[in-house]
C-alpha positions as CSV (number, residue, x, y, z in Angstrom):
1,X,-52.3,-39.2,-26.3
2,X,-54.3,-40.9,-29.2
3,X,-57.7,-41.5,-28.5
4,X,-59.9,-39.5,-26.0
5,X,-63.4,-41.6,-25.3
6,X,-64.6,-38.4,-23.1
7,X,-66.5,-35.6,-24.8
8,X,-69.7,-33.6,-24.0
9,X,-72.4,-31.4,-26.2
10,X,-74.2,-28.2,-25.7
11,X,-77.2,-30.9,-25.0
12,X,-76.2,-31.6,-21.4
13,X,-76.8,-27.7,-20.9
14,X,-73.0,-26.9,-19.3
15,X,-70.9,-27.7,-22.0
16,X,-70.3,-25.4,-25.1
17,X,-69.2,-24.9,-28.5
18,X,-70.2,-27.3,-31.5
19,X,-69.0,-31.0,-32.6
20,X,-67.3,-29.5,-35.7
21,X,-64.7,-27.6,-33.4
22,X,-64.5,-30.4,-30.8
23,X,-63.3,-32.1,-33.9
24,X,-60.7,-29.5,-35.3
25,X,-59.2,-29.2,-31.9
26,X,-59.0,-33.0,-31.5
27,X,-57.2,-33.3,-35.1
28,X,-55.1,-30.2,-34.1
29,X,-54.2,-31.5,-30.9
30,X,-52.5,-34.7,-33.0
31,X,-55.3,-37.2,-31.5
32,X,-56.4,-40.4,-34.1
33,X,-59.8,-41.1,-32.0
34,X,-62.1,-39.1,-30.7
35,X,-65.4,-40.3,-29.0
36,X,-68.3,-38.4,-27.7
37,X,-70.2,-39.7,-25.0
38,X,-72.4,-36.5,-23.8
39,X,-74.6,-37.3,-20.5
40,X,-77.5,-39.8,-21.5
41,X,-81.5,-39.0,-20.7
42,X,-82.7,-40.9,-18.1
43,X,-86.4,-42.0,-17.7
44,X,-87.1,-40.2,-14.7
45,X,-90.6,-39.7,-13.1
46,X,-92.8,-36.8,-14.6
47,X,-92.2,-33.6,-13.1
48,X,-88.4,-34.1,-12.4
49,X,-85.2,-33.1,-14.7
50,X,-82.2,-32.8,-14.3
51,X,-81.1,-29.9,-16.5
52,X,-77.3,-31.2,-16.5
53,X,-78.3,-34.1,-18.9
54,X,-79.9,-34.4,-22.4
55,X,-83.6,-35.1,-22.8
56,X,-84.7,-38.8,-24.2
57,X,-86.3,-36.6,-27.4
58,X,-82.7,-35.1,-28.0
59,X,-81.2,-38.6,-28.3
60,X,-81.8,-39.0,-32.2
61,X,-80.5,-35.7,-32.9
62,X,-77.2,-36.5,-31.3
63,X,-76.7,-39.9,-33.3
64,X,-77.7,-38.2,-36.2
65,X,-74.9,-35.3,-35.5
66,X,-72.3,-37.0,-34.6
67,X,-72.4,-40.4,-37.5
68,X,-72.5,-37.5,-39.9
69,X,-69.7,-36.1,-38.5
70,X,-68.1,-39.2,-38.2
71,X,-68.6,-39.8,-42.5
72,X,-67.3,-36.4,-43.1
73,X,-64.3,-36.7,-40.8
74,X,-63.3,-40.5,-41.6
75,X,-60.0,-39.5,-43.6
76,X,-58.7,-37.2,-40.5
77,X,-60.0,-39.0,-37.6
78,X,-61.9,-42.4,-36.0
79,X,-65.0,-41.0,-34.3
80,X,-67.2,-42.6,-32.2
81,X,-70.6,-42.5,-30.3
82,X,-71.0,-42.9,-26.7
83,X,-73.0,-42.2,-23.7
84,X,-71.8,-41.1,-20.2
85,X,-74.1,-43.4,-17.3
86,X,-75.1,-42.9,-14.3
87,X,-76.0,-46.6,-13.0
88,X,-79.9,-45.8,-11.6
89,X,-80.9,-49.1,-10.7
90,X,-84.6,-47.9,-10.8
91,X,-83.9,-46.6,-14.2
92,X,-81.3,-48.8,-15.6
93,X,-83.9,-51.6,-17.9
94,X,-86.0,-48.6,-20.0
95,X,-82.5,-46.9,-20.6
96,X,-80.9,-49.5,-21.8
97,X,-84.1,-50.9,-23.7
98,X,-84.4,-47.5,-25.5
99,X,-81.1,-47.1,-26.5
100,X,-80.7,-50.7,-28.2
101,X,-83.0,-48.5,-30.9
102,X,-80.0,-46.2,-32.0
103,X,-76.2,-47.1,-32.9
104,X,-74.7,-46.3,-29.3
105,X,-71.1,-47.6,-29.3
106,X,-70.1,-47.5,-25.7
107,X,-71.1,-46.3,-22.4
108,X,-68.7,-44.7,-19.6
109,X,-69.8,-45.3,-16.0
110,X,-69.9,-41.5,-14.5
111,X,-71.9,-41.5,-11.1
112,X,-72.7,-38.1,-10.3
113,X,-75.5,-39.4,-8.1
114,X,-76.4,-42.1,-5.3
115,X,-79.4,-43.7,-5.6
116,X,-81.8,-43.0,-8.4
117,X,-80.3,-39.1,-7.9
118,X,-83.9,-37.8,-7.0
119,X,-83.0,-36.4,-3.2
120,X,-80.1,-38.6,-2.8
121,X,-76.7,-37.8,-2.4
122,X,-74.6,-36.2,-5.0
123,X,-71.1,-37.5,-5.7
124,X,-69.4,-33.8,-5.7
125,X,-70.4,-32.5,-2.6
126,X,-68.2,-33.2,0.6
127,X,-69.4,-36.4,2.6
128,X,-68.0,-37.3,6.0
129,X,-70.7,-40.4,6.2
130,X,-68.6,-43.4,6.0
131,X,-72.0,-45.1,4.7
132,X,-72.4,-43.2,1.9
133,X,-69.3,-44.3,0.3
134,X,-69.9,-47.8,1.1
135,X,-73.2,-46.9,-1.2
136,X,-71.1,-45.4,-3.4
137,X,-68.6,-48.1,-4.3
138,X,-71.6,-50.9,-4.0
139,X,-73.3,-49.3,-6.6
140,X,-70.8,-48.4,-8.9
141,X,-69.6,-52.4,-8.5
142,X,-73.4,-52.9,-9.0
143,X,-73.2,-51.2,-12.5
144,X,-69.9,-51.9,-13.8
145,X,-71.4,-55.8,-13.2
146,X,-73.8,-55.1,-16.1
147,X,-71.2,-55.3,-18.3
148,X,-72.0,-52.4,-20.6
149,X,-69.5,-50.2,-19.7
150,X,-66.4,-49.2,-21.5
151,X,-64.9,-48.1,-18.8
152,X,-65.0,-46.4,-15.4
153,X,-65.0,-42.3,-16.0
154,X,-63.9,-40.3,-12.9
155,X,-63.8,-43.1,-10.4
156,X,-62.1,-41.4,-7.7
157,X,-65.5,-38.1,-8.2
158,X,-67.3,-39.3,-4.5
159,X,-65.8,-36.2,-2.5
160,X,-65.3,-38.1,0.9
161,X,-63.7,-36.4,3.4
162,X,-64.0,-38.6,6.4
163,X,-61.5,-41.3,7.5
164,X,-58.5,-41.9,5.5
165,X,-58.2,-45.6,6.4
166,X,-61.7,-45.9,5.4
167,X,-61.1,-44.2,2.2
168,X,-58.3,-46.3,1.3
169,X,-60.2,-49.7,2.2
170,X,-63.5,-48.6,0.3
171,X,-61.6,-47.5,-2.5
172,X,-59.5,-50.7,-2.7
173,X,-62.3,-52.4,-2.8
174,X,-63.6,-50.9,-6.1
175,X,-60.1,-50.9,-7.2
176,X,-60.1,-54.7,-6.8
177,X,-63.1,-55.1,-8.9
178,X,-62.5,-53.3,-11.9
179,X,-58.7,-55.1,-11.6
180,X,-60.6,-58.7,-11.5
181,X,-63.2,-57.5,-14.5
182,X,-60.5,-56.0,-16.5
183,X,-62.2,-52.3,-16.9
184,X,-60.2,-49.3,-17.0
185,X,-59.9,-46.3,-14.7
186,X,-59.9,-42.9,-16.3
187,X,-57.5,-40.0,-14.7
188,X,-59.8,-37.5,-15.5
189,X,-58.2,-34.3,-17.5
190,X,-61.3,-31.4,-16.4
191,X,-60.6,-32.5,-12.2
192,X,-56.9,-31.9,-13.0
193,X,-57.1,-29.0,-15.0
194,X,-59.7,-27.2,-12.9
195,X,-57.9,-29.0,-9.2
196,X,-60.8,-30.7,-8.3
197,X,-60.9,-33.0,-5.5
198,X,-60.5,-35.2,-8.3
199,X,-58.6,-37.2,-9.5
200,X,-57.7,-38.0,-5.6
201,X,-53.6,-38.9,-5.4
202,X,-55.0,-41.2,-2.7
203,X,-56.9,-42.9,-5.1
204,X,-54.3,-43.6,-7.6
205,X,-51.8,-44.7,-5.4
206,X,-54.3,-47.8,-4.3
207,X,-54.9,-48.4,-8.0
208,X,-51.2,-48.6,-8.7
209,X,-50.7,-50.8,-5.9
210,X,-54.0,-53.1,-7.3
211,X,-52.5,-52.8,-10.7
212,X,-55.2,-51.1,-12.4
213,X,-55.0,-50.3,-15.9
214,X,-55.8,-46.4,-16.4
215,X,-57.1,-44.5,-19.7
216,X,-57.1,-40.6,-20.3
217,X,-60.2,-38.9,-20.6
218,X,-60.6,-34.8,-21.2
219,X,-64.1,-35.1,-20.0
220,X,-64.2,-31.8,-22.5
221,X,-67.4,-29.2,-21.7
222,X,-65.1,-27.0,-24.1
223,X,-63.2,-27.5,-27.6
224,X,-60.0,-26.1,-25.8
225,X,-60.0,-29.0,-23.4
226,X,-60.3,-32.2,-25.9
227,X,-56.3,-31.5,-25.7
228,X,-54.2,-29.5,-24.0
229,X,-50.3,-30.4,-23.8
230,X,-50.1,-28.8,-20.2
231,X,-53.1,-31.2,-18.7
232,X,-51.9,-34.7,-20.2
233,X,-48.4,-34.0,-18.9
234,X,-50.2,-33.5,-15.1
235,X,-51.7,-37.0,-16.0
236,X,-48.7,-38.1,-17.4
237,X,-46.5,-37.9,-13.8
238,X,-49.9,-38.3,-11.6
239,X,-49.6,-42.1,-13.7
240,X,-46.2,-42.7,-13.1
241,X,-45.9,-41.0,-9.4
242,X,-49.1,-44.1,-8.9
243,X,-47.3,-46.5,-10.8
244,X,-50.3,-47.1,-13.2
245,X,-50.2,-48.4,-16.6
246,X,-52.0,-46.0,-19.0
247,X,-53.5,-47.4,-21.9
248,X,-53.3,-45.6,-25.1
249,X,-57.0,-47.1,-26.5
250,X,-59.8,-49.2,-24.9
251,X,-61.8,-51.9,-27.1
252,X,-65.7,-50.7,-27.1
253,X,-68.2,-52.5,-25.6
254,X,-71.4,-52.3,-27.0
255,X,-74.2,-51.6,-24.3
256,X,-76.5,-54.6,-24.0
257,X,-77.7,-57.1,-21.1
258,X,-74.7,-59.6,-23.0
259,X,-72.2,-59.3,-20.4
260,X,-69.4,-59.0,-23.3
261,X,-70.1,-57.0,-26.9
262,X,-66.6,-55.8,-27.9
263,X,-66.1,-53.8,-30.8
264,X,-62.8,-53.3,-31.5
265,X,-59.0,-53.7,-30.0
C-alpha cells in the first residue's frame, strides 16, 4: 500500500487525534502519500447542522494545517488536501464556488445522505425500498457526472437489504458508469475493519465482473487506522476473491465545473 487518499480530522467531530500523528503512523506504516480529505461544510439552511461535518468557518484552518504540514513533511512523505462530498444537488454550486477560494486538491464522492440529507434517507441505515436505491445510484451517477471527483469512496455504503437481483442490477448499473468514466472504486479499510455492511462482497463481485478499477482507502477517524498490516491484507484477498484490479495511486482531479483538471499520474 503506497498512497492512502482517505483521512479525516478532529473537525468532522468523530474522528480523533492530530494531523502530526496521522502523519507519523502513515510514514511508519511504509506509505509515500498520504491525503486528507476530512468531511467538507456544506451550505445548509440556517438552523440545521450536521455535527458529523466541519463548519464552512473551519475550512481555512484546515488548509492552513495541513499545507504546513505538507512543507514540514516534504522529505518523508507527498501530502495532499482533499475534501470528502456528499453530492447535494441543492447545495452543490455555493460549495463548489466557495471552495475554488482555497487550494483543494481533490474531492472523494462519500454519500452518507439521499437528497439534500435534511429528513431524507441516510445511506447507513437498513433500506428494503427498492426506490431508494434507485435514488441512490441516480444520484451518485448524478455527482460523479460533475467531474470533480477523484474517486468514488465507499460505493457499496447504501445498506439495502431488499432483493438481491435488484441489488445486483442497481449496483451494476453504477458499476457500469464509473467503468465507462474511468473513476475508481474504493474497498473501504474502516467497513472491513469494523465488519460493516460494507464493503458488500456482492458488490465487488459485480465490479470485478464490470472490470472496475479499485483504490484502497483507510477512511482513518484514528492514527492507528491510516495503516494496519492486518486490514490491507482483508482488502488484499476481498480484491482478488472479486477479480478487481487495485490501483496503487490515483491522478488528482482538481474540483471545478471543467469536467477534467488532473493533477498528477
Amino acid at each position: 500500500m503506497l498512497a492512502n487518499y482517505h483521512t479525516h480530522t478532529w473537525r468532522c467531530h468523530h474522528a480523533f487525534g492530530t494531523e502530526r500523528e496521522y502523519i507519523e503512523a502513515a510514514i511508519a506504516g511504509g506509505l509515500k502519500i498520504l491525503g486528507f480529505s476530512d468531511h467538507t461544510p456544506q451550505f445548509y439552511p440556517e438552523g440545521f447542522v450536521d455535527h458529523d461535518k466541519m463548519l464552512p468557518e473551519e475550512l481555512p484552518e484546515y488548509c492552513d494545517t495541513i499545507l504546513a504540514l505538507k512543507r514540514e513533511y516534504a522529505s518523508d512523505i507527498e501530502i495532499h488536501l482533499g475534501l470528502e462530498v456528499e453530492y447535494y444537488p441543492a447545495f452543490w454550486d455555493k460549495l463548489l464556488d466557495y471552495v475554488q477560494g482555497f487550494p483543494i486538491e481533490y474531492f472523494l464522492l462519500g454519500q452518507h445522505h439521499l437528497g439534500n440529507e435534511i429528513d431524507d434517507v441516510s445511506s447507513f441505515a437498513p433500506c428494503h425500498d427498492p426506490q431508494d436505491l434507485v435514488r441512490y445510484v441516480d444520484q451518485c451517477i448524478e455527482g460523479l457526472s460533475t467531474g470533480a471527483f477523484t474517486y468514488f469512496a465507499h460505493p457499496d455504503l447504501f445498506h439495502f437489504v431488499g432483493d438481491g437481483s435488484f441489488y445486483e442490477a442497481q449496483m451494476r448499473r453504477l458499476c457500469v458508469f464509473a467503468k465507462e468514466h474511468d473513476i475508481p472504486l474504493e474497498i473501504n479499510f474502516n467497513g472491513l475493519a469494523d465488519h460493516r455492511n460494507y464493503p458488500d462482497p456482492r458488490f465487488w463481485k459485480i465490479a470485478g465482473e464490470v472490470g472496475n478499477a479499485a483504490v484502497f482507502g483507510s477512511d482513518a477517524h484514528v492514527k492507528e487506522k491510516v495503516f494496519n498490516a492486518a486490514t490491507v491484507r482483508a482488502a488484499e484477498k476481498l480484491a482478488q476473491q472479486s477479480h478487481v484490479r487495485v490501483l496503487e495511486t490515483v491522478p488528482l482531479i482538481r474540483p471545478s465545473r471543467k469536467k477534467d483538471n488532473r493533477l498528477s499520474k
